[in-house]
N, C-alpha and C positions, 0 to 999 in steps of 0.2 A: 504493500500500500504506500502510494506517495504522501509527503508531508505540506501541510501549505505553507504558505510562509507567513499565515498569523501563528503556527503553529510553535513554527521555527521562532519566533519572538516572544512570544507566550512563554519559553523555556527561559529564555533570559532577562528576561521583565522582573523575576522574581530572583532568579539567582544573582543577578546585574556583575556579572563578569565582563572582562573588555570581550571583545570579538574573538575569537578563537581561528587559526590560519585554519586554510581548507584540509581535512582529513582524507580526501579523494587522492593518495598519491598518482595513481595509475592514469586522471583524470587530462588527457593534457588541456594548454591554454586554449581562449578562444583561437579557433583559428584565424589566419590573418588572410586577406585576397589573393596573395600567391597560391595560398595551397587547394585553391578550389579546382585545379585539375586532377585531384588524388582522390576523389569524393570513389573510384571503382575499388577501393582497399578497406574492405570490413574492419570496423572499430575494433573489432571483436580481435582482431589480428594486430592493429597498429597500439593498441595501449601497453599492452605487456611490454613491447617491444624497445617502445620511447620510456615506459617507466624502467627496463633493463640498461639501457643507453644510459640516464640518465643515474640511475647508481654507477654505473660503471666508469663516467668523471668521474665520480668525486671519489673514486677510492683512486684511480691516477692520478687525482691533483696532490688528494693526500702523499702516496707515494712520492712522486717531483720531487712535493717542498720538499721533506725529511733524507732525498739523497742525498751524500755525501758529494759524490762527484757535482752536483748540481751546484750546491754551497760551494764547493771551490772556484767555480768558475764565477759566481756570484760576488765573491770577496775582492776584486781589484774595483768591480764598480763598486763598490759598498765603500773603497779606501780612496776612492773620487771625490763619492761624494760628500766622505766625513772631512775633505779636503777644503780649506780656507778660502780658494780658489771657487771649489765649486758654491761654496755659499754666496759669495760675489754675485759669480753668477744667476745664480736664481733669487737672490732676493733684492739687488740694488743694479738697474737699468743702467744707470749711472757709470758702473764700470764692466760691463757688460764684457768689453772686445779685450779692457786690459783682464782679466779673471781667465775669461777664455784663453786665450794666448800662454797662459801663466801652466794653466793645465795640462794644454794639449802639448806644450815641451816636452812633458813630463811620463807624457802616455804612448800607447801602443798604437798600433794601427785599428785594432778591433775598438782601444777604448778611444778614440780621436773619435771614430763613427759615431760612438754612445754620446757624449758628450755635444758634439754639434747637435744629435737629436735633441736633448734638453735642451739647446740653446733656440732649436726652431720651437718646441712646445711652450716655452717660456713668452715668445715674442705673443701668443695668444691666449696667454693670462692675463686678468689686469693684474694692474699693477699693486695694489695693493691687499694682492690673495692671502690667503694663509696656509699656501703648500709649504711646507718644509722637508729638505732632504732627509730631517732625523728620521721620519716617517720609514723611510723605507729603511733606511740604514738600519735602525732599530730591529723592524720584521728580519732582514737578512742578519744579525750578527747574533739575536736570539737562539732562531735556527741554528747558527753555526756554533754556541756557545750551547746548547744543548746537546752537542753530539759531541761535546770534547767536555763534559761534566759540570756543566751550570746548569742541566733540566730543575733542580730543586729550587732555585728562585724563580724560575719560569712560570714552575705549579704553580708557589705561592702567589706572583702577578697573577697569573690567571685565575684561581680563585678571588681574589678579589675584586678584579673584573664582574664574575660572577656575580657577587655580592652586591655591587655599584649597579648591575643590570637588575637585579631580584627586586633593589628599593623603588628602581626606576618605575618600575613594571607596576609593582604596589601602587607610585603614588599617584601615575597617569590613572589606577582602578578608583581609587578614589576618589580623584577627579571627577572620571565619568560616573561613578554611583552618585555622587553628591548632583550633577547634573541630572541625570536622571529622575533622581528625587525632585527634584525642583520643578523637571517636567510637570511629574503626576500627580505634585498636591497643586499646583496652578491649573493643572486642566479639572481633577476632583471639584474643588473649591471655587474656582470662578472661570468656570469653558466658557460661559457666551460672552464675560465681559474682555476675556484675555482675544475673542475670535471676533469681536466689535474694532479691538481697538488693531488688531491684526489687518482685518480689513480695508481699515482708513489709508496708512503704510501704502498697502496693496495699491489699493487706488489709486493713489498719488502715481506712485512708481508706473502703472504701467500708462496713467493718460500723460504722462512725461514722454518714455517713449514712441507713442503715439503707435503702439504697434498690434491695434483692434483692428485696423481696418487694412493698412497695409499690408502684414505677414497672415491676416487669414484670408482677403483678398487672394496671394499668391499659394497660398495651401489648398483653395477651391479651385484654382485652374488644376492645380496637379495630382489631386487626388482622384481623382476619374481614371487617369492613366495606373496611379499606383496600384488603383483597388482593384481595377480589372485584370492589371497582372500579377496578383495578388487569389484572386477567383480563379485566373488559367490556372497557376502553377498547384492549387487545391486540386484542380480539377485534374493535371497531370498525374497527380501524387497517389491519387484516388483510383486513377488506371492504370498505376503502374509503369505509366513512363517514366524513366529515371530519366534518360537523356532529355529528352521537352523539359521537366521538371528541373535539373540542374541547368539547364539554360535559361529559364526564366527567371530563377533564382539568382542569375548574375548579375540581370536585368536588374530586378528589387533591389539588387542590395547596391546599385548606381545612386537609385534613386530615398536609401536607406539612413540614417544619422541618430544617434544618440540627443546632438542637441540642434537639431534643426526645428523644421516645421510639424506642425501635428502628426500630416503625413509619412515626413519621413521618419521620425519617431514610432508610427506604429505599424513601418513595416520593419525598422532593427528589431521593434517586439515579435511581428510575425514570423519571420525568415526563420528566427530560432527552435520554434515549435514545426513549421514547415521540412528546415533542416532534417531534426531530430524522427521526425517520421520518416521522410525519405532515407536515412543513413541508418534507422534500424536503432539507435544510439541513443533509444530513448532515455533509460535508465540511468545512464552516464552525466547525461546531457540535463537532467534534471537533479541531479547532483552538484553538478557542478554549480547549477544555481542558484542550489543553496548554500552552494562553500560561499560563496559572492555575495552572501549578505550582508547590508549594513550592522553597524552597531544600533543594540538594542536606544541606544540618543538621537543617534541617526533616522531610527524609525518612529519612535517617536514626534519628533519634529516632524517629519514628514506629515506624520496622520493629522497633525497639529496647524499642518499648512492646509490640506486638504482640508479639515473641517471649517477651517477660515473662509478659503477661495469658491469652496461648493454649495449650496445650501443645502443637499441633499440628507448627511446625518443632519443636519440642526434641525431640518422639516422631522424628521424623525423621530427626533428626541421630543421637541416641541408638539408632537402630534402624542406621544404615548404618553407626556408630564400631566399633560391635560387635560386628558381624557382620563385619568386615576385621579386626576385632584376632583375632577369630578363625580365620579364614584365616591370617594371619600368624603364627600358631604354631608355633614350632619353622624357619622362613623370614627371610631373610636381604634379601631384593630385593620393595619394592614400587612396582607401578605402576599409579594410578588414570586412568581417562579418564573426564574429568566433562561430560558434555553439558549446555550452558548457562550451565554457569559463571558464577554467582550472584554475591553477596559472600565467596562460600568460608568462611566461620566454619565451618562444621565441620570442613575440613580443618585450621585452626588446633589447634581441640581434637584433631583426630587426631596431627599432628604433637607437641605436647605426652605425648600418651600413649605414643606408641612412643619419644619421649625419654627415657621413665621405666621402660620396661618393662625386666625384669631379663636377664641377659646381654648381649651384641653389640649395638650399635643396629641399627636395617636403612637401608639406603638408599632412598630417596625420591624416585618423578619423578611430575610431574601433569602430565598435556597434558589443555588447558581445551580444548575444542572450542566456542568463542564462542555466542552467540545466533544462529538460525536466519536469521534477517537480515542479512547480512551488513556492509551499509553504516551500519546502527545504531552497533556497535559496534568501531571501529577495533582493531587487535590493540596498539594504542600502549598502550589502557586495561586491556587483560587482559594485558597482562607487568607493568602497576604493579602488579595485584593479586598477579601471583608476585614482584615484588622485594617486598610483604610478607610473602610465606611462605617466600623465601629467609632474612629476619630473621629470622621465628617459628624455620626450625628452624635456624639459630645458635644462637640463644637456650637455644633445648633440648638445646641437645649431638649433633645427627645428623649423622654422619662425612658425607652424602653427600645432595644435593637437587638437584635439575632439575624445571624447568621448562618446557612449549612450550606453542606457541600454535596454534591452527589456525583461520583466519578463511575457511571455505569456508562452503557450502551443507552440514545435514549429510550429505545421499545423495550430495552428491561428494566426500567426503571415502576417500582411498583405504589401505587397512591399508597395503599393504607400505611404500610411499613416505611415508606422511604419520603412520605409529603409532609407528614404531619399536621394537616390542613384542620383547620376547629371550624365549626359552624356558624361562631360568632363575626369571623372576621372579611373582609373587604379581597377575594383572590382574586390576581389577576395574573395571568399570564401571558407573557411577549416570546415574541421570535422578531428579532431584529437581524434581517437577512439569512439566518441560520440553517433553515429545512430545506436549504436546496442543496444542502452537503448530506442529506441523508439518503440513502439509494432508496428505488424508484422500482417498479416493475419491469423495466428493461434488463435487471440483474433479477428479477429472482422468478420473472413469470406467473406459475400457477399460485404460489404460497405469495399472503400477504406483504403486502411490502413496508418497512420497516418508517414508512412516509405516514403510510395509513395507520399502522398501530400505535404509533405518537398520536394524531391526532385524534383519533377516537381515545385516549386514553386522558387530553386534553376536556375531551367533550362530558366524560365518565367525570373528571375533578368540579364538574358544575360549575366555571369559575363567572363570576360577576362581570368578567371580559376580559376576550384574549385578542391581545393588540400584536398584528401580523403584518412586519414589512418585507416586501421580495423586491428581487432586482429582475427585473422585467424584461425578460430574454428565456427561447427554450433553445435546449441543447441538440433538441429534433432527433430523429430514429437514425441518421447517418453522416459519416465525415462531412459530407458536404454540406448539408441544411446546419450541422453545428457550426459549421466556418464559418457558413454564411451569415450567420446569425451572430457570431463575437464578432466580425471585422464591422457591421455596423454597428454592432452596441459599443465596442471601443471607441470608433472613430468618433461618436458622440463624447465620451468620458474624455480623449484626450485631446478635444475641438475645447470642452470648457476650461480646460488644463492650461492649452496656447492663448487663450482669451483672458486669463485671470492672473496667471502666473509668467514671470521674467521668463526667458527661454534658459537665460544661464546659472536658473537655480539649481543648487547640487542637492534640493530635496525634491523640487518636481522629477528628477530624475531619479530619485529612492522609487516614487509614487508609479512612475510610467514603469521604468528598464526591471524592476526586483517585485513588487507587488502587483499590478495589474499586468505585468510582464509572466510573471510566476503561472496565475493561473489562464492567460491566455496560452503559452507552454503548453501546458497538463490537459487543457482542452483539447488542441492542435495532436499534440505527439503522443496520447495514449488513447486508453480504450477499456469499457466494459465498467468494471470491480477500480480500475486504477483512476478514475473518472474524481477528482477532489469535488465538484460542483454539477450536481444537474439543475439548472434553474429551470422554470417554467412561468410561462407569461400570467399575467392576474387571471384573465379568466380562466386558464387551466386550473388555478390556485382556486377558486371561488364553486366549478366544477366538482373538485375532488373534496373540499371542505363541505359542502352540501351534501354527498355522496356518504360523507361517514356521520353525521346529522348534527351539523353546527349548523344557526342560522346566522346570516350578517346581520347587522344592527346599522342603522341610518348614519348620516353622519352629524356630527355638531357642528350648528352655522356657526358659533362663536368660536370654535376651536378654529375652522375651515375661515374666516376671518381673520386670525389671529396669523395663522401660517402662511397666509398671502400675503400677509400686509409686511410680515418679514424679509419675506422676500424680494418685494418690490421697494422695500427702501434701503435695504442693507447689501446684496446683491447684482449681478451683472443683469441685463435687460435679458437677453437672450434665456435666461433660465424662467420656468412657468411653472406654473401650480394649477390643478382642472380638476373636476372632478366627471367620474362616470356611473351615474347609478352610485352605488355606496363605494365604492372606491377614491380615495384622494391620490392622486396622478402631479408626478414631479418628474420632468426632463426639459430635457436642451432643445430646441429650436425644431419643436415640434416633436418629435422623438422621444416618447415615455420612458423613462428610464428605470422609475422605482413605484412604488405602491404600497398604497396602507389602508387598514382595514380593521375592524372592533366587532367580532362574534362572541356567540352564546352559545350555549347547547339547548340543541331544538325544543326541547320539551320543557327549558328551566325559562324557555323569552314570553314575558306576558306583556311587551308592546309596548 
């Protein structure tokens, strides 16, 4: 099973170690444009081979340095440059020709060649570098002094090296956890006002460089081209033409950039997953990118820019805060169950509000029901996130908070024993984005599918209302209706990306090239059981929620108020909010993106 990469963060969110180098050794780098003529030599054959290669330096380099013979011949340069002459030379311009001249009396023919070379590399220094000849001298008279019985001061330098690297390493972690920290109680504590005033910034910055109308102007003439040879080379890949297929592929990736325009930004995303199926390479190739993850700060910020630039989570948040403050009217006892249990910022903001709301506080329990995965994410990691909403509602004055964990599968997850639900109290339960990671009847056919036993077991909990967002794309019966279906749901996602955000931010590239990069990958280059995400559009959602006997419930015009009016004054133009029937509808320029929704179980709704 592949891992996603909230998954891969999720690990380090909680343990907040620095980044870890990639464990993949066998894995090589990306490859570069030369080597796209070698695409007919199976992975399968070329890793071992470059991971053999590649040990097999470094035990040659080793051997080199530590010969004997090698050090001998190394010692007249070494006695150059510990030469008064050659310091001249390399460090004062000044006596550049007398130094030299002074040397090369003194030298051989081999070392007269050495030394002018220094005298050419010197001339493309500046001039006030800080190369010094001790440098090398030192490396070479070590070596030669450990082979004629000085190793024992050697060690002792090199441990302490060691030791100097150990603090280093400690106090850059510190750094970053103290960072880190800082992120998570700023977004706990105050996301809409930290994403207000983010905003402002934002705006400023991009109607300076006036680049709305200009650079998506030139992204709309070329994306017609990109996307079509983007749908051929699907469509190659689908039949099995390798040759079509790597030739279109050379095409894309002309027209390809990490930090260009929308377009070519989400054909670097696609080419990779296209790649990775074509070359069979799947396993490797999604390894790899996750050795290439940012630091757990790095991602952070990132989600941090993104909830700034998009309206999409804050419509979200804003739409479930509101709809349970409402339930909670005139109610004393509430109890949310969150499936998937994200970084919980909006419970922060809820807990704050029911701190403030007038009379009695109410008491407060969340049971996180973890990610679908179970081995992803330890329940060690989802209690750290409830010892911060224990803090949050101290903070806020709430007589009463609990917290649990449930780290199952979630169709084995059982009400009586594992909910603890009372009859007294205010349930509701959310899925924010979450149930389209759960498999589907395309994996399991005649026996229920693990979609519908959630839900009915949802409908079985009676809750006073379960608030359900989806991202509004299906993944369709075959490679190609799924392609087809991410290439325009992305090119939506990364059209508001070019419109809101600088192009040379190093966090819109966390967001595009590693997380929305990650599972367009996973979609493109696998298949079946390996599948991270089946989304399905709202009304397939509304379809199959009917089918296991939830009713929808209306919308709230003050809520539905409330979410527009945010959006139109805080927000880019191009982003909308609509509603269809009981559905609340939020995308880019036409283009429904997400969707939200407030059910009941059929037999508990009296209207």
């Amino acid at each position: 099973m592949t891992t996603t990469p909230e998954e891969f963060f999720a690990k380090d969110l909680m343990e907040q170690s620095p980044p870890s180098p990639p464990v993949f050794l066998d894995i090589p780098q990306k490859p570069s444009r030369s080597s796209e003529g070698r695409h007919n030599i199976p992975d399968n054959m070329m890793l071992p081979h470059i991971s053999r290669m590649l040990f097999e330096d470094d035990d040659v380099d080793d051997k080199l340095s530590d010969d004997p013979a090698l050090l001998q011949v190394q010692q007249p340069f070494a006695q150059i440059l510990s030469s008064p002459g050659s310091n001249d030379l390399l460090q004062d311009g000044s006596r550049e020709e007398t130094a030299l001249d002074l040397v090369l009396s003194k030298s051989n023919e081999v070392e007269q060649a050495f030394l002018k070379g220094m005298q050419e590399a010197y001339k493309i220094l500046p001039k006030d570098n800080n190369f010094r000849r001790d440098n090398l001298v030192n490396q070479i008279f070590i070596k030669s002094s450990s082979h004629s019985g000085a190793k024992k001061r050697y060690n002792r330098d090199d441990h302490q090296e060691e030791v100097r690297t150990s603090k280093a390493v400690m106090t850059m972690k510190k750094v970053e956890d103290n960072n880190v920290n800082e992120i998570l109680d700023e977004m706990m504590s105050q996301a809409f006002g930290t994403c207000n005033r983010g905003m402002d910034k934002l705006r400023i910055m991009m109607e300076n460089k006036n680049r709305k109308c200009s650079g998506r102007k030139a992204s709309r003439n070329d994306v017609i081209d990109v996307r079509a040879l983007l749908i051929s080379c699907a469509e190659a890949v689908a039949a099995n033409d390798y040759m079509g297929a790597h030739e279109l592929l050379k095409k894309i990736k002309k027209h390809a950039s990490e930090t260009g325009d929308a377009t070519q930004r989400l054909a670097q995303c696609f080419t990779k997953g296209l790649e990775a199926r074509l070359l069979g390479a799947r396993g490797q190739i999604w390894q790899r990118q996750m050795a290439e993850c940012p630091s757990i700060e790095d991602f952070l910020k990132a989600y941090k820019l993104y909830f700034t630039t998009c309206c999409f989570n804050k419509v979200a948040f804003i739409f479930s805060t509101k709809t349970i403050m409402q339930a909670m009217i005139g109610k004393r006892r509430l109890h949310i169950v969150d499936y998937g249990m994200h970084f919980g910022f909006q419970w922060a903001d809820l807990l704050r509000l029911l701190g403030t709301r007038e009379g009695s506080l109410p008491e407060v329990k969340i049971t996180a029901i973890g990610p679908p995965k179970r081995k992803s994410c330890p329940a060690g990691q989802i209690e750290e996130i409830g010892r911060r909403f224990r803090q949050c509602a101290h903070e806020f004055g709430l007589p009463s908070f609990k917290f649990h964990a449930i780290m199952k599968k979630w169709e084995d997850v059982c009400i009586k024993t594992d909910m603890n639900i009372n009859a007294d109290e205010v349930l509701v339960v959310n899925d924010l984005y979450s149930f389209s990671a759960l498999m589907d009847e395309s994996i399991f056919f005649d026996d229920p599918s693990p979609r519908d036993i959630v839900l009915n077991n949802i409908k079985k909990m009676r809750p006073d209302v379960f608030i359900q967002s989806i991202s509004n794309f299906s993944v369709g019966s075959s490679f190609l209706s799924r392609f087809r279906e991410m290439l325009f749901y992305h090119m939506a996602i990364f059209d508001t990306l070019d419109a809101t955000i600088p192009r040379e931010s190093k966090y819109r590239l966390v967001l595009e090239q590693v997380v929305l990069g990650s599972y367009a990958l996973n979609a493109i280059a696998f298949e079946g059981v390996d599948l991270v995400e089946r989304p399905e559009k709202y009304r397939q959602w509304q379809a199959r929620n009917q089918r296991v006997g939830l009713k929808q419930l209306p919308l709230k015009a003050g809520i539905i108020e409330a979410v527009k009016d945010e959006v139109m004054k805080n927000y880019h133009k191009d982003f909308f909010i609509c509603e269809d029937g009981k559905w609340l509808l939020q995308g880019w320029m036409g283009r429904v993106l997400f969707a939200h929704s407030t059910w009941v179980a059929e037999d508990a709704y009296s209207g």
